[in-house]
C-alpha positions in Angstrom: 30.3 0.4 -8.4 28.8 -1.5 -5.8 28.6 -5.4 -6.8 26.1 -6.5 -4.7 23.7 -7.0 -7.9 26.1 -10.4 -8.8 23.7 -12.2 -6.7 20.4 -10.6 -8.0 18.4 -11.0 -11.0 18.7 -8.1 -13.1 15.9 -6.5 -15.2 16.9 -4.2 -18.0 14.1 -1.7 -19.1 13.7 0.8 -21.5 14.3 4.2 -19.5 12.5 6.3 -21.6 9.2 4.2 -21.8 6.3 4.9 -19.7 5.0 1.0 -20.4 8.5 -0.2 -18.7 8.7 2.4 -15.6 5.7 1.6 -14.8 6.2 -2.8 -15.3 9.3 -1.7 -13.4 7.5 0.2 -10.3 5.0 -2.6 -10.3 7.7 -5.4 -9.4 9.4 -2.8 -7.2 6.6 -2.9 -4.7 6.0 -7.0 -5.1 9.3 -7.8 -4.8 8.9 -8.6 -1.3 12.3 -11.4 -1.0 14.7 -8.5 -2.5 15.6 -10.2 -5.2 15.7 -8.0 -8.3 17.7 -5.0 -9.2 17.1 -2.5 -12.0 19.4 -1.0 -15.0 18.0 0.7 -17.9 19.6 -0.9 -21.5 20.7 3.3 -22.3 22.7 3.0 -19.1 26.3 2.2 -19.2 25.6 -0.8 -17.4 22.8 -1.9 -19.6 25.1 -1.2 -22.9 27.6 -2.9 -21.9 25.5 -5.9 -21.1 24.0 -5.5 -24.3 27.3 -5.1 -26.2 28.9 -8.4 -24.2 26.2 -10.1 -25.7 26.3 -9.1 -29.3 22.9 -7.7 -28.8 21.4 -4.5 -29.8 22.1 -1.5 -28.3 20.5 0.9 -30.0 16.9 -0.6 -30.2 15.5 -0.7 -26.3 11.9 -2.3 -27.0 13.1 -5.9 -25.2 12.9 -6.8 -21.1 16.1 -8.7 -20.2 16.3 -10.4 -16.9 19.7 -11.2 -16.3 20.7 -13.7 -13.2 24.7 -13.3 -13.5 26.9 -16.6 -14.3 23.1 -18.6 -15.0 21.2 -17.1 -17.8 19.1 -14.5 -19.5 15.8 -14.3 -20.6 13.8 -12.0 -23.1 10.6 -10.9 -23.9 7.8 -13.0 -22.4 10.5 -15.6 -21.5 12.0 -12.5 -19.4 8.3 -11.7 -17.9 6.8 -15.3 -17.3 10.6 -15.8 -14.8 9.7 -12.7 -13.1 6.3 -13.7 -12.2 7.5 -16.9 -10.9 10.3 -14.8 -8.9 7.8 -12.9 -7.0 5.9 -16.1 -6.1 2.7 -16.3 -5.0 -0.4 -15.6 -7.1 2.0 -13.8 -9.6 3.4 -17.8 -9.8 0.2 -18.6 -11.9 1.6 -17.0 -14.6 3.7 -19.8 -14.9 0.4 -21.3 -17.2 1.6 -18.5 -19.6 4.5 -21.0 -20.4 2.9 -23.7 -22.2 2.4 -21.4 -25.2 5.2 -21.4 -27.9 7.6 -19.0 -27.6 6.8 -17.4 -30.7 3.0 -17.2 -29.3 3.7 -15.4 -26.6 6.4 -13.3 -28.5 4.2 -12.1 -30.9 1.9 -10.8 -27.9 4.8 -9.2 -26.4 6.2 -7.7 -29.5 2.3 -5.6 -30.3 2.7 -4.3 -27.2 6.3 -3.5 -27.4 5.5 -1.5 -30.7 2.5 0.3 -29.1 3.9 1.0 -25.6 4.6 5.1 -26.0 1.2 5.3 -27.3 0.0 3.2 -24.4 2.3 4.9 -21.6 1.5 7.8 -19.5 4.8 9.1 -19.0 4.2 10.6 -15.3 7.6 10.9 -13.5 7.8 7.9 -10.7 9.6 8.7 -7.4 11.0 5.6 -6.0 11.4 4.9 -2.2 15.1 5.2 -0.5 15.2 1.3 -0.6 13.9 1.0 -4.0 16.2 3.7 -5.4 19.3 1.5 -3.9 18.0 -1.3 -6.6 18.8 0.7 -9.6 22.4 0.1 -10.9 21.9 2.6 -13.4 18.8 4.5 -15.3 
Protein backbone atom coordinates (compact mmCIF):
# COMPACT_ATOMS: atom_id res chain seq x y z
CA UNK A 1 0.00 0.00 0.00
CA UNK A 2 1.02 3.32 -0.80
CA UNK A 3 2.15 5.33 2.52
CA UNK A 4 1.81 8.59 1.44
CA UNK A 5 -1.25 9.07 3.97
CA UNK A 6 1.64 9.03 7.07
CA UNK A 7 1.70 12.69 6.48
CA UNK A 8 -2.12 13.41 6.14
CA UNK A 9 -4.91 13.59 8.45
CA UNK A 10 -7.02 10.72 8.15
CA UNK A 11 -10.82 10.68 8.44
CA UNK A 12 -12.56 7.41 9.12
CA UNK A 13 -16.29 7.28 8.09
CA UNK A 14 -18.89 4.98 8.19
CA UNK A 15 -19.09 3.47 4.58
CA UNK A 16 -22.39 2.44 4.57
CA UNK A 17 -23.90 5.79 5.86
CA UNK A 18 -25.38 8.24 3.59
CA UNK A 19 -24.88 11.15 6.54
CA UNK A 20 -20.91 10.23 6.36
CA UNK A 21 -20.49 9.95 2.36
CA UNK A 22 -21.96 12.83 2.03
CA UNK A 23 -19.76 14.86 5.29
CA UNK A 24 -17.03 13.04 3.42
CA UNK A 25 -17.78 14.48 -0.27
CA UNK A 26 -18.38 17.77 1.31
CA UNK A 27 -14.58 18.03 2.72
CA UNK A 28 -13.44 16.37 -0.55
CA UNK A 29 -14.30 19.46 -2.58
CA UNK A 30 -13.01 22.15 0.38
CA UNK A 31 -10.09 20.47 0.94
CA UNK A 32 -8.29 22.81 -1.14
CA UNK A 33 -4.35 22.30 0.71
CA UNK A 34 -4.61 18.30 0.14
CA UNK A 35 -4.52 17.59 3.31
CA UNK A 36 -6.94 14.79 4.27
CA UNK A 37 -7.27 11.25 3.13
CA UNK A 38 -10.24 8.95 3.59
CA UNK A 39 -10.70 5.19 4.94
CA UNK A 40 -13.97 3.75 5.95
CA UNK A 41 -13.79 2.04 9.85
CA UNK A 42 -15.24 -1.51 7.73
CA UNK A 43 -12.08 -1.26 5.73
CA UNK A 44 -9.07 -3.22 6.60
CA UNK A 45 -7.33 -0.16 7.22
CA UNK A 46 -10.03 1.39 9.34
CA UNK A 47 -10.21 -2.08 11.54
CA UNK A 48 -7.04 -2.25 12.17
CA UNK A 49 -6.80 1.30 13.32
CA UNK A 50 -9.71 0.57 15.34
CA UNK A 51 -8.38 -2.67 16.78
CA UNK A 52 -4.70 -0.82 17.51
CA UNK A 53 -6.66 1.30 19.57
CA UNK A 54 -8.78 -0.99 21.59
CA UNK A 55 -11.66 0.66 20.00
CA UNK A 56 -14.74 -0.71 18.58
CA UNK A 57 -14.89 -2.32 15.51
CA UNK A 58 -18.06 -3.38 15.08
CA UNK A 59 -20.10 -0.22 15.99
CA UNK A 60 -19.23 2.50 12.93
CA UNK A 61 -21.50 5.55 14.22
CA UNK A 62 -18.08 7.68 15.34
CA UNK A 63 -15.79 10.19 12.82
CA UNK A 64 -12.08 9.64 13.64
CA UNK A 65 -9.58 11.97 12.33
CA UNK A 66 -6.37 10.44 12.70
CA UNK A 67 -3.01 12.67 12.07
CA UNK A 68 -0.27 9.67 12.38
CA UNK A 69 2.50 9.81 15.33
CA UNK A 70 0.21 13.22 16.86
CA UNK A 71 -3.24 12.34 17.81
CA UNK A 72 -6.81 11.44 17.18
CA UNK A 73 -9.91 12.97 17.59
CA UNK A 74 -13.70 11.77 17.82
CA UNK A 75 -16.99 12.95 17.39
CA UNK A 76 -17.28 16.75 17.42
CA UNK A 77 -13.64 16.90 18.70
CA UNK A 78 -12.94 15.00 15.23
CA UNK A 79 -15.37 17.66 13.23
CA UNK A 80 -14.58 21.06 15.01
CA UNK A 81 -10.30 19.98 13.80
CA UNK A 82 -11.57 19.41 10.44
CA UNK A 83 -13.15 22.66 10.12
CA UNK A 84 -10.10 24.41 11.33
CA UNK A 85 -8.11 22.23 8.72
CA UNK A 86 -9.87 23.55 5.88
CA UNK A 87 -9.35 27.12 7.09
CA UNK A 88 -11.14 29.89 6.06
CA UNK A 89 -14.78 30.57 6.98
CA UNK A 90 -15.03 26.80 7.91
CA UNK A 91 -12.22 28.14 10.77
CA UNK A 92 -15.20 29.85 12.61
CA UNK A 93 -16.25 26.71 13.63
CA UNK A 94 -13.56 26.85 15.88
CA UNK A 95 -16.46 28.93 18.31
CA UNK A 96 -18.05 25.42 18.48
CA UNK A 97 -15.12 24.57 20.91
CA UNK A 98 -15.90 26.52 23.90
CA UNK A 99 -18.81 24.09 24.64
CA UNK A 100 -18.08 20.99 26.84
CA UNK A 101 -17.21 18.14 25.31
CA UNK A 102 -20.05 16.30 26.48
CA UNK A 103 -22.30 19.36 24.93
CA UNK A 104 -21.33 19.04 21.80
CA UNK A 105 -21.21 15.09 22.10
CA UNK A 106 -24.53 14.76 22.98
CA UNK A 107 -25.39 16.87 19.58
CA UNK A 108 -23.27 14.66 17.73
CA UNK A 109 -24.49 11.44 19.17
CA UNK A 110 -28.69 12.47 18.00
CA UNK A 111 -27.47 12.79 14.98
CA UNK A 112 -25.32 9.81 14.85
CA UNK A 113 -28.35 7.70 15.96
CA UNK A 114 -30.67 9.32 13.27
CA UNK A 115 -28.24 9.57 10.38
CA UNK A 116 -29.78 6.45 8.03
CA UNK A 117 -33.07 8.00 8.53
CA UNK A 118 -31.56 11.39 7.65
CA UNK A 119 -29.29 10.01 4.63
CA UNK A 120 -30.15 9.82 1.12
CA UNK A 121 -28.11 7.08 0.16
CA UNK A 122 -27.41 8.23 -3.65
CA UNK A 123 -24.22 6.62 -4.92
CA UNK A 124 -21.29 9.50 -5.01
CA UNK A 125 -18.72 9.27 -7.88
CA UNK A 126 -15.59 10.88 -6.80
CA UNK A 127 -13.11 12.64 -9.15
CA UNK A 128 -9.68 10.78 -10.31
CA UNK A 129 -7.87 13.07 -7.72
CA UNK A 130 -10.37 12.57 -5.05
CA UNK A 131 -10.52 8.79 -5.56
CA UNK A 132 -6.54 8.74 -4.95
CA UNK A 133 -7.53 10.05 -1.19
CA UNK A 134 -9.27 6.95 -0.28
CA UNK A 135 -7.00 4.32 1.49
CA UNK A 136 -9.70 2.02 1.65
CA UNK A 137 -13.82 2.14 1.55
Amino acid sequence: MDENWQNKHIVFFDGECGVCNFWVQWILERDKKDQFMFASLQSDFGQNFLSERSLETKVFNTMYLWKPSQYYLIKSKAILQIASLLGGIYKLSGIGKIFPTFLSDSVYDIISRNRMKLANQKCYLPTPHQRGKFIEV
